[in-house]
Backbone as CSV, one residue per row, in Angstrom:
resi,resn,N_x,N_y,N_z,CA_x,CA_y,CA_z,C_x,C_y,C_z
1,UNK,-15.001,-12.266,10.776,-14.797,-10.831,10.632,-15.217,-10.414,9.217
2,UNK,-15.992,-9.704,9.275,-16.519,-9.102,7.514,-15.457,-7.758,7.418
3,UNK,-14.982,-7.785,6.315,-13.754,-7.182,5.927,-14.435,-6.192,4.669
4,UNK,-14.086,-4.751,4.270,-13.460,-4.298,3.026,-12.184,-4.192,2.901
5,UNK,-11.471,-4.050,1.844,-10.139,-4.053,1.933,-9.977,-3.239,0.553
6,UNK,-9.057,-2.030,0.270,-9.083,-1.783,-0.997,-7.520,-1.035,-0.975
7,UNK,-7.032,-0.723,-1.950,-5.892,-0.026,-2.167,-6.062,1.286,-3.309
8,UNK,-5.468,2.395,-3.555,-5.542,2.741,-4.605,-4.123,3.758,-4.762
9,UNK,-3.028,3.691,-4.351,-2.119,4.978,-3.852,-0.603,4.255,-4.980
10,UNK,-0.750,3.192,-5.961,0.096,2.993,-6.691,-0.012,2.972,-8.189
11,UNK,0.109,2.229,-8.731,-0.197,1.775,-10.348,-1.266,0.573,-10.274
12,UNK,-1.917,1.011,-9.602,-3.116,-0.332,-9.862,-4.444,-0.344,-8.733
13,UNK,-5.520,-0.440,-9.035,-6.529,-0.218,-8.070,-7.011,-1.686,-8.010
14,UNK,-7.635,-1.860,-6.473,-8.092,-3.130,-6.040,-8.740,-3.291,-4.677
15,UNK,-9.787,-4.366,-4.337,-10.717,-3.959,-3.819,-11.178,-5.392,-3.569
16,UNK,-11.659,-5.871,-2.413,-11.747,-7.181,-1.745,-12.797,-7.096,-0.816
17,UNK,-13.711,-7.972,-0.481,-14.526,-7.456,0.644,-15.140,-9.345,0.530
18,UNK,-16.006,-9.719,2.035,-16.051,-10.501,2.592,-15.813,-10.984,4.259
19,UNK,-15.537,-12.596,4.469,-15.639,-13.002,5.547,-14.258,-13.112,6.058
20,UNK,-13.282,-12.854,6.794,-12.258,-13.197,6.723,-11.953,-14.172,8.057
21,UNK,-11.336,-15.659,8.438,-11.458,-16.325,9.354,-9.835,-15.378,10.336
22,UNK,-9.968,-16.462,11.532,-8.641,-16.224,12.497,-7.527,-16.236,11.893
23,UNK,-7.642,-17.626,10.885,-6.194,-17.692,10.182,-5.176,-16.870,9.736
24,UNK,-6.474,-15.963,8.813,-5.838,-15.042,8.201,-6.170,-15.676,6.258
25,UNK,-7.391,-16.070,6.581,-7.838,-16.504,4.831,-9.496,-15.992,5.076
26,UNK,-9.605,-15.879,3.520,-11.129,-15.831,3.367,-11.488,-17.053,3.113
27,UNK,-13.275,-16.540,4.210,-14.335,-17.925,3.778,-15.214,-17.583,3.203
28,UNK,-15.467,-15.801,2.527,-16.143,-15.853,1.537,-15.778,-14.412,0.957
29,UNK,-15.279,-14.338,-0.334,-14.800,-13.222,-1.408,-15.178,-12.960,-2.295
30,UNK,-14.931,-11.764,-2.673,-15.260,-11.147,-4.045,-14.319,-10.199,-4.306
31,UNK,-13.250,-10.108,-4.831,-12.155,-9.366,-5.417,-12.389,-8.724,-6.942
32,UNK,-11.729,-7.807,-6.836,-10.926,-7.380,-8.322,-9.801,-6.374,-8.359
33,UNK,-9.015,-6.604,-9.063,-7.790,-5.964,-9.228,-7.668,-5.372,-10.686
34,UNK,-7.527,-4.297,-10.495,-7.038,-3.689,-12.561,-5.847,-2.613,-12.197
35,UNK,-4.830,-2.954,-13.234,-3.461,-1.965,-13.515,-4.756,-0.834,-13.938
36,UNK,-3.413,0.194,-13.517,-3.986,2.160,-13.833,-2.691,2.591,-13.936
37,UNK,-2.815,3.531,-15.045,-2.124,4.760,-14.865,-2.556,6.157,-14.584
38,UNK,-3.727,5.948,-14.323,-4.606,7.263,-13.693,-5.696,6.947,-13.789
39,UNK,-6.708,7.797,-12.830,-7.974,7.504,-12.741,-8.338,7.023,-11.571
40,UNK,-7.187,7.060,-10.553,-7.658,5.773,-9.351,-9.112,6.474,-8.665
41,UNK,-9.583,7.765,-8.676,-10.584,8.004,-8.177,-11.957,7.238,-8.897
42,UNK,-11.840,7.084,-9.975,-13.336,6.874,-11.005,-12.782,5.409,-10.851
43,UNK,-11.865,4.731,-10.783,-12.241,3.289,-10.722,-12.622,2.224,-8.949
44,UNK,-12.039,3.625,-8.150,-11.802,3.038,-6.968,-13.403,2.762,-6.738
45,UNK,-14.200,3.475,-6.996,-15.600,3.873,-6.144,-16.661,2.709,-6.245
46,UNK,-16.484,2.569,-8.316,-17.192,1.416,-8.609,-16.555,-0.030,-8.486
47,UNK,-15.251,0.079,-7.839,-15.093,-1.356,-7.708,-15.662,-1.628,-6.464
48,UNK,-15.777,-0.916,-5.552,-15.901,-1.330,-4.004,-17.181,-1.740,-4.064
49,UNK,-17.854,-0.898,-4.995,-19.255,-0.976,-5.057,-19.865,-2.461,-5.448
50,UNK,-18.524,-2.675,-6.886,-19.188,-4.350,-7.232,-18.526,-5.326,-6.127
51,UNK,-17.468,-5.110,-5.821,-17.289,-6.395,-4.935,-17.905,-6.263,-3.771
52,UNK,-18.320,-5.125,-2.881,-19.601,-5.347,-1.756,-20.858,-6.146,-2.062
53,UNK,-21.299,-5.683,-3.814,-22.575,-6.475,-4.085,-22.234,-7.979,-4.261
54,UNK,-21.010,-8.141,-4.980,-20.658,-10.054,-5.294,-20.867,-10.565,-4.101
55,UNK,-20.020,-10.187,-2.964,-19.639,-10.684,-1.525,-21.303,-10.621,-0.763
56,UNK,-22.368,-9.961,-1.155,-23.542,-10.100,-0.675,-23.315,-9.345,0.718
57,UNK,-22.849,-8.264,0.793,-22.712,-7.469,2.012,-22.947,-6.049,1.349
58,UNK,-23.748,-5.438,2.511,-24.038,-4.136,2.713,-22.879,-3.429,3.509
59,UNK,-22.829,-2.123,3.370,-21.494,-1.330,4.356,-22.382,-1.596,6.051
60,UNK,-23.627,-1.608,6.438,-23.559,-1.579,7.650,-23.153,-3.104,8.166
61,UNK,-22.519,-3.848,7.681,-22.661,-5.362,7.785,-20.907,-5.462,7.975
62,UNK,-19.893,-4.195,7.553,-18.820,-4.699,8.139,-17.998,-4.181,9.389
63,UNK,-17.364,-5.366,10.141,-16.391,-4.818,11.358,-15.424,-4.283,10.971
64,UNK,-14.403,-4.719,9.840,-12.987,-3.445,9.754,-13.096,-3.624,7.685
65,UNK,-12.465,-1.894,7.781,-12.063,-1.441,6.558,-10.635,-1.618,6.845
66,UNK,-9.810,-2.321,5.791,-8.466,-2.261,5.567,-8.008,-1.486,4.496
67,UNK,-7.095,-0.586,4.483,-6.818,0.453,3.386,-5.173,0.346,3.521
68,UNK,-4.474,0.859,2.639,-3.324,1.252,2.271,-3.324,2.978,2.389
69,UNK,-2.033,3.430,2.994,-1.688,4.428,3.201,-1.268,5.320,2.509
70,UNK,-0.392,4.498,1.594,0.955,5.269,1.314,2.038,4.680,1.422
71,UNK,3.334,4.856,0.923,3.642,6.272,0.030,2.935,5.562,-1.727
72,UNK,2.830,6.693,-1.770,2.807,6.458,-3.402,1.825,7.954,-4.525
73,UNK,1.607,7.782,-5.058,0.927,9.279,-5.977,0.181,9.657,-5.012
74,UNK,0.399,11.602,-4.776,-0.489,12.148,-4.163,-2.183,11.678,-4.191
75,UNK,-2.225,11.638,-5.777,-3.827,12.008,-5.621,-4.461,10.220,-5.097
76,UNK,-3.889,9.180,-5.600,-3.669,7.755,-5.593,-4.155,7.820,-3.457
77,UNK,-3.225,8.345,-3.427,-2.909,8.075,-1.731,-4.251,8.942,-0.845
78,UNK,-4.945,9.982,-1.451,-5.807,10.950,-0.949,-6.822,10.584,-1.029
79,UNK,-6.935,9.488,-2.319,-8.571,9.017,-2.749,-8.607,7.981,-1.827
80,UNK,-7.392,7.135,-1.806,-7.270,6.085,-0.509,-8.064,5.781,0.940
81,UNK,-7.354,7.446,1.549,-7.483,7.249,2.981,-8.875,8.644,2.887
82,UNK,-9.111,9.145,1.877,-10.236,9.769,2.295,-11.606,8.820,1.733
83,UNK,-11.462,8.038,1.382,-12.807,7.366,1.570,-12.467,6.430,2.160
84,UNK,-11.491,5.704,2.950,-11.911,5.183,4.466,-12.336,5.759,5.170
85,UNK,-11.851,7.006,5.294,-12.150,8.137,6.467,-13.636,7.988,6.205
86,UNK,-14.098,8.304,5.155,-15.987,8.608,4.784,-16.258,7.204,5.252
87,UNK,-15.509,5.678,4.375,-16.597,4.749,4.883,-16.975,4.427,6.728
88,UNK,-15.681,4.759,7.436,-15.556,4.841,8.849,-16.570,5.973,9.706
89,UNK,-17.105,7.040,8.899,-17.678,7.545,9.297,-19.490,7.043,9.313
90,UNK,-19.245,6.919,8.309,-20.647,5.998,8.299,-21.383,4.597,8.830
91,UNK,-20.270,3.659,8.936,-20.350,2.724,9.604,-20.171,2.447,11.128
92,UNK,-20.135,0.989,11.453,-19.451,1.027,12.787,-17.803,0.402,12.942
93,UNK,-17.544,0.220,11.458,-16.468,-0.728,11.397,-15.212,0.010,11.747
94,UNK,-14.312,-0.543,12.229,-12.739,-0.163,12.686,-12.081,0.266,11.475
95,UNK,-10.650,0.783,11.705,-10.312,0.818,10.649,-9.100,0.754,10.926
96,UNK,-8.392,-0.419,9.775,-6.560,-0.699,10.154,-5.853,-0.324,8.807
97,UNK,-5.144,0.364,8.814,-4.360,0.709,7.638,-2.688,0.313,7.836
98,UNK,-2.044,0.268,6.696,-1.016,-0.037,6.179,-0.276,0.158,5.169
99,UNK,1.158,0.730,5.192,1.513,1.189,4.559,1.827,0.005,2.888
100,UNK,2.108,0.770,1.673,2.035,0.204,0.461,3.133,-0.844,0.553
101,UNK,4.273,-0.352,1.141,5.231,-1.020,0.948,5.144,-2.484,1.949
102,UNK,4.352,-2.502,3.080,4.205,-3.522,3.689,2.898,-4.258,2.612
103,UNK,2.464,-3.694,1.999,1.174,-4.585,1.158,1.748,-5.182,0.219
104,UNK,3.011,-4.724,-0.380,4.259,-5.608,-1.675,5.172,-6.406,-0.878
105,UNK,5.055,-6.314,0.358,6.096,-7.482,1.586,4.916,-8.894,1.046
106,UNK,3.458,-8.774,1.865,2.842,-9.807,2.222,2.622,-10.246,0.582
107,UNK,2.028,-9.384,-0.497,2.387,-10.016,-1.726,3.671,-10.373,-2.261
108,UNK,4.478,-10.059,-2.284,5.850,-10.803,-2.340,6.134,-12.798,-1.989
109,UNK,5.818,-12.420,-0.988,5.868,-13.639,0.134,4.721,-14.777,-0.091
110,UNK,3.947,-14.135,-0.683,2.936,-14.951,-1.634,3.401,-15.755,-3.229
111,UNK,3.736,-14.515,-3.909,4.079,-14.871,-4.733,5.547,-16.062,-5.161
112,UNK,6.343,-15.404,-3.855,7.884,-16.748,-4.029,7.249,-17.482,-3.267
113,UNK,7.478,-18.772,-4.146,7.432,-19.795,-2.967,8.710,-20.600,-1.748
114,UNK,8.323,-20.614,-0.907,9.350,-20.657,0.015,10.147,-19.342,0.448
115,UNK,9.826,-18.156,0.210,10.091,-16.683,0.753,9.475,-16.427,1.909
116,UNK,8.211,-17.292,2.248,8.318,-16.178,4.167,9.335,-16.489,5.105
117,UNK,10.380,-17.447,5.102,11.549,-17.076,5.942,12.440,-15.539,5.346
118,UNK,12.498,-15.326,4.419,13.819,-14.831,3.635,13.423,-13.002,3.797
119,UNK,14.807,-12.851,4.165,14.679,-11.219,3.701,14.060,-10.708,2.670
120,UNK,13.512,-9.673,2.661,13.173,-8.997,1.098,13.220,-7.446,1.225
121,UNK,13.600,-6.847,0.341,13.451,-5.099,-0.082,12.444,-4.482,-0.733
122,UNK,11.776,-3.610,-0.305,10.702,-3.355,-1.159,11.371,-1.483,-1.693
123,UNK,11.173,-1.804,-3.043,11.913,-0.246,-3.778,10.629,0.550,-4.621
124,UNK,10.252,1.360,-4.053,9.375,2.028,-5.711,9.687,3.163,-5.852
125,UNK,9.454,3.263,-7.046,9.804,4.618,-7.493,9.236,6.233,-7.064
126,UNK,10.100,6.788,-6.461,9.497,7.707,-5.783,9.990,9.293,-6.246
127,UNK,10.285,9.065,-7.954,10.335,10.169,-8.555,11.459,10.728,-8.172
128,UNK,12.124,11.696,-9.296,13.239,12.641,-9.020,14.747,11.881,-8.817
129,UNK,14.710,10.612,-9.147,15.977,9.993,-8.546,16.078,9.322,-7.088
130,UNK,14.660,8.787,-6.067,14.374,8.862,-4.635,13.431,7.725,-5.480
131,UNK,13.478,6.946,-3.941,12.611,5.637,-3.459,12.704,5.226,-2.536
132,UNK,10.732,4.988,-2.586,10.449,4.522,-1.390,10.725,3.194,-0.854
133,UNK,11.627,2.881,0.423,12.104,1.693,0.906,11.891,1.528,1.941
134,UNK,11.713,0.004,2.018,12.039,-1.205,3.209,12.126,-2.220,3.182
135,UNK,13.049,-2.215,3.867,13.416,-3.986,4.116,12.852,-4.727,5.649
136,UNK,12.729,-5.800,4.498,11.773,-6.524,5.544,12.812,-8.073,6.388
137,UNK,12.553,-8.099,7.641,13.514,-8.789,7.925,13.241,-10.243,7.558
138,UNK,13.644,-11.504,8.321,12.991,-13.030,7.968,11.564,-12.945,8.725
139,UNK,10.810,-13.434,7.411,9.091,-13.544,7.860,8.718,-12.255,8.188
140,UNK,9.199,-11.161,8.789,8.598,-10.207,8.943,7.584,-9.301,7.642
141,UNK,6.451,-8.873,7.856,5.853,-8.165,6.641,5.520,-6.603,7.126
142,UNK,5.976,-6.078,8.363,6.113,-5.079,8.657,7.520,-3.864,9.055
143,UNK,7.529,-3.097,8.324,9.003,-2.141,8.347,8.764,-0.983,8.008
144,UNK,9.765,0.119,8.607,9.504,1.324,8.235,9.504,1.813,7.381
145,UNK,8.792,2.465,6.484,9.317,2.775,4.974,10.425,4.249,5.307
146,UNK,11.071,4.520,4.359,11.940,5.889,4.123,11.735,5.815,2.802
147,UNK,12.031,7.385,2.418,12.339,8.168,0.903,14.255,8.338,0.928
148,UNK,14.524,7.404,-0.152,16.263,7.002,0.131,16.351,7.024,-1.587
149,UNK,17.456,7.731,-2.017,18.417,7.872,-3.224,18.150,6.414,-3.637
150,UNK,18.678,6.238,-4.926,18.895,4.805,-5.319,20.183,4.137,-5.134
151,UNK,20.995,4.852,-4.841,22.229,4.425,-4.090,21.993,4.115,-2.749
152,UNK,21.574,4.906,-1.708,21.143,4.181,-0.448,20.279,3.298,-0.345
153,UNK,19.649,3.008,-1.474,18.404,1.469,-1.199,19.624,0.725,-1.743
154,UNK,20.313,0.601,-2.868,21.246,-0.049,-3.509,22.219,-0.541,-1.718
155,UNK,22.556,0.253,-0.973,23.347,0.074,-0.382,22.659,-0.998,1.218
156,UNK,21.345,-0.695,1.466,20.840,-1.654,1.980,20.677,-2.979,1.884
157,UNK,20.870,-3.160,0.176,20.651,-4.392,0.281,21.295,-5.157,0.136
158,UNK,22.894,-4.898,-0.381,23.955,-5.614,-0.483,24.200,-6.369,0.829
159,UNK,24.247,-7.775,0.425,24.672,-8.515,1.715,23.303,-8.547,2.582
160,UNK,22.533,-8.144,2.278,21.245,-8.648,3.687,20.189,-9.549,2.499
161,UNK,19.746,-9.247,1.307,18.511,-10.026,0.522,18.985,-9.945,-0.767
162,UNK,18.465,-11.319,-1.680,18.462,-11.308,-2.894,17.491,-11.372,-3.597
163,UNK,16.210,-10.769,-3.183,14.557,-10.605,-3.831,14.533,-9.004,-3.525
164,UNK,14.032,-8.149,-4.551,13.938,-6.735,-4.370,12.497,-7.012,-5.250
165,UNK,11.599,-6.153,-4.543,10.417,-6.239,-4.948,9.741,-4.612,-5.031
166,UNK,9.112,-4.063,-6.621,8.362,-2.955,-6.649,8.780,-2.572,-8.075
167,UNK,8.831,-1.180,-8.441,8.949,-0.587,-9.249,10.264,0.166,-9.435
168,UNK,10.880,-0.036,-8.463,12.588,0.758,-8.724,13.039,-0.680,-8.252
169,UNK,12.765,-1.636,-8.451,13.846,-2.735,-8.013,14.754,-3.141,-9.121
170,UNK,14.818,-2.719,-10.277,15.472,-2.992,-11.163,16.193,-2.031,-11.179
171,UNK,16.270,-0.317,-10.988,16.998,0.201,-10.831,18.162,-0.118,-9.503
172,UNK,17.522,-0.459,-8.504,18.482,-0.551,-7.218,19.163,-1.838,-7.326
173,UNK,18.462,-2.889,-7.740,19.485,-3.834,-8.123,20.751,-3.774,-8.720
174,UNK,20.351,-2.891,-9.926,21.518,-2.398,-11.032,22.999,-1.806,-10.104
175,UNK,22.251,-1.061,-9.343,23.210,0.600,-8.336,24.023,-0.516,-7.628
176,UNK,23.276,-1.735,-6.895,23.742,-2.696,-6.025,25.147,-3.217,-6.881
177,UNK,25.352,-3.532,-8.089,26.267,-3.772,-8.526,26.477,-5.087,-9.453
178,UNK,25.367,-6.125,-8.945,25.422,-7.209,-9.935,23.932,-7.474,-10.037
179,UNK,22.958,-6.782,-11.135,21.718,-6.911,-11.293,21.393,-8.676,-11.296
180,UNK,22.339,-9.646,-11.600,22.074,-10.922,-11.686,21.996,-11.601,-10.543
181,UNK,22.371,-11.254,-9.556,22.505,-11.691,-8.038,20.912,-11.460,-7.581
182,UNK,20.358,-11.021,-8.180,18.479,-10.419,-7.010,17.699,-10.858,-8.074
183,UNK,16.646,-11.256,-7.775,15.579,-11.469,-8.144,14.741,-10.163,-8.159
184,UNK,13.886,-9.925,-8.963,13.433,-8.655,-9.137,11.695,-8.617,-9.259
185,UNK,11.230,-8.281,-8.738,9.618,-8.229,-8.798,9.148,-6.973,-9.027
186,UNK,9.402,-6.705,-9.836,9.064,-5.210,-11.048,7.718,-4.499,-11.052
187,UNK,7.107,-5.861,-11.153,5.685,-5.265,-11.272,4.414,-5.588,-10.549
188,UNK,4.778,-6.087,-9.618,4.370,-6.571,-8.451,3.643,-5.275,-7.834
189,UNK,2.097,-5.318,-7.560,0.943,-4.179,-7.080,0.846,-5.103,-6.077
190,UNK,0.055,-3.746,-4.930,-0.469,-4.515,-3.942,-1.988,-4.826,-4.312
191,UNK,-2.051,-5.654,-2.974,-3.817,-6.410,-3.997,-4.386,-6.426,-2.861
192,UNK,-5.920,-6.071,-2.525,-6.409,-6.003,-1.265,-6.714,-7.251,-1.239
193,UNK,-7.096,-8.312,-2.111,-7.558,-9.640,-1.667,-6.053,-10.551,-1.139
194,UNK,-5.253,-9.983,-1.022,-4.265,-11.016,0.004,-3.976,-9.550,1.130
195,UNK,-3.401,-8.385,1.166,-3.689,-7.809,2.529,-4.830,-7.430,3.310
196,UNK,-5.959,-7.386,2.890,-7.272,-7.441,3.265,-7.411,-8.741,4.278
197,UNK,-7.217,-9.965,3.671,-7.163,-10.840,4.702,-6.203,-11.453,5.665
198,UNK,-4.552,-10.733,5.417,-3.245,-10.833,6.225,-3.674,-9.476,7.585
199,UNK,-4.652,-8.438,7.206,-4.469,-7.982,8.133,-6.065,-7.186,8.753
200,UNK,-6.809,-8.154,8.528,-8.220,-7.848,8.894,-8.289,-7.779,10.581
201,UNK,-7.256,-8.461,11.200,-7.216,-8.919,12.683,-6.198,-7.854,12.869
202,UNK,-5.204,-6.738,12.550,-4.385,-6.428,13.139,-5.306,-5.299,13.774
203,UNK,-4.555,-4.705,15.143,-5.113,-3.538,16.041,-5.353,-2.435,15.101
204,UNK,-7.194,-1.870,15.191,-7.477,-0.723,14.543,-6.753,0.620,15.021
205,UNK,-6.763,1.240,14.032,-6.053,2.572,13.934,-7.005,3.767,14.670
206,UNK,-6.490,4.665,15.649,-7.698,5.824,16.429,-8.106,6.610,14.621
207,UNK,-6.765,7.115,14.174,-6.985,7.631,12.828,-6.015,7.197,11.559
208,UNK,-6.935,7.380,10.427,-6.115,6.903,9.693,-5.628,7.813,8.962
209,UNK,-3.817,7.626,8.781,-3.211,8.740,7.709,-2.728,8.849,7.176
210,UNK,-2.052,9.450,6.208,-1.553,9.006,5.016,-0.336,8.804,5.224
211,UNK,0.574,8.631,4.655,1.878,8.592,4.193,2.564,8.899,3.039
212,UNK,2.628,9.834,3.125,3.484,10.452,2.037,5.144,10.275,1.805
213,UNK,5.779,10.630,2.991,6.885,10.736,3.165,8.143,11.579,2.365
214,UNK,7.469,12.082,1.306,8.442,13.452,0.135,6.872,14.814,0.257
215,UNK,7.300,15.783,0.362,6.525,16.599,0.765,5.861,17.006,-0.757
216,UNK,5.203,17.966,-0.746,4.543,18.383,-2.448,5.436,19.049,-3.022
217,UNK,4.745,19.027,-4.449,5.500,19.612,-5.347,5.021,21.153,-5.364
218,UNK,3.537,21.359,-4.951,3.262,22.915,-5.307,3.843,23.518,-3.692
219,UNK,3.789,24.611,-3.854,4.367,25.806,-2.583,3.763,26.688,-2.675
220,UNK,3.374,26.852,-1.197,2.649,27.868,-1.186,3.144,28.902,-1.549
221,UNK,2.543,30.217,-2.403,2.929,31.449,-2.542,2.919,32.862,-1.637
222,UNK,3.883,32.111,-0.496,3.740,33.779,0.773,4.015,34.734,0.392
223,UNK,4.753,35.057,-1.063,4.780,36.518,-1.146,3.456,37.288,-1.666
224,UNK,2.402,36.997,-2.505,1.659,36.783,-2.417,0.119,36.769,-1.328
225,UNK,0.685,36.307,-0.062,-0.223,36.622,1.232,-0.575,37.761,1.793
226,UNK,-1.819,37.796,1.638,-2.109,39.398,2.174,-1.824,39.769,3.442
227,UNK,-1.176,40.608,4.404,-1.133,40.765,5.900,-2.120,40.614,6.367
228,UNK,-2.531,39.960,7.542,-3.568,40.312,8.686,-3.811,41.841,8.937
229,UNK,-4.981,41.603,9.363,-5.029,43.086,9.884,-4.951,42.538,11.794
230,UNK,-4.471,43.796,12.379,-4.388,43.099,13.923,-5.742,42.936,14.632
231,UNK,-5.244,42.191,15.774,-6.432,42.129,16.067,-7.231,42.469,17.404
């Protein structure tokens, strides 16, 4: 299966492309990953660009684009799924997406060793006092995400996992009550060169869409709206 795989909807842009076998590994890659605190549009474009050329593949040469959804920064999450949308349009390749928080499950589970039996929580920061959560059950790397207080992620995880993985896991640990009891994976990004090839085989998506899950910050201005005229 010739794969792209890229992410860009958190604190870090990344971008994978290649052969990916049944297993669920690559037999031939070209990755890169770089932390951001902005910019994911101007870095997303030229990475895809160099790791298509390393990997020695052209866009008409792949079967599925793997992307990340969401939740995470509006603009992060828009640059995401609108240039899958463009590369899907152009190609013939499928397209399977997945949410962020399942892309910090399968990296998680990478990173501990001996963690794909074990529960885990995935927390990020989702602004205003709110984070985005899920818990993932044993071995599982798929769960629903929600937008939950830091007291209700705090309250999920008491008694079910002692690995909290993301960017509010140090806060929800804390809320949980004994920050020393969890293991904490703080800074843990998702990386398309390990979900790119965990989920090059899963069933393509008819469309792909985002996930936001906290609505915007701007509002529309109806007072402001001019009436229709009838019609």
């Amino acid at each position: 299966m010739r794969v792209l795989a890229f992410d860009a909807c958190l604190g870090a842009v990344s971008a994978a492309a290649g052969v990916v076998r049944r297993d669920g590994s690559w037999e031939r890659e070209a990755g890169e990953f770089m932390r951001v605190s902005g910019g994911h549009a101007e870095a997303l474009m030229p990475m895809i660009d160099r790791v298509m050329r390393s990997a020695g593949m052209v866009f008409s040469d792949l079967d599925r684009l793997v992307t990340t959804l969401g939740p995470g920064g509006f603009t992060g999450v828009r640059v995401a799924v609108a240039a899958a949308r463009g590369f899907l349009l152009a190609t013939s390749a499928r397209g399977v997406g997945l949410s962020t928080l399942d892309a910090l499950a399968i990296g998680a589970r990478r990173e501990i060793a001996g963690a794909s039996g074990e529960p885990l929580a995935v927390a990020v920061d989702g602004r205003r006092g709110m984070v985005f959560f899920a818990l993932y059950a044993s071995g599982s790397q798929e769960a629903v995400p929600a937008l939950l207080t830091v007291a209700e992620a705090a309250a999920q995880v008491r008694g079910k996992t002692s690995v909290i993985v993301g960017s509010a896991s140090e806060a929800v640990a804390a809320e949980a009550g004994d920050a020393g009891a969890f293991r904490c994976l703080a800074q843990l990004q998702p990386d398309a060169r390990e979900f790119g090839a965990q989920c090059a085989y899963a069933e393509p998506a008819a469309v792909l869409q985002p996930i936001y899950l906290r609505p915007p910050d701007a509002k529309a201005q109806t007072s402001f709206v001019l009436p229709r005229a009838p019609a």
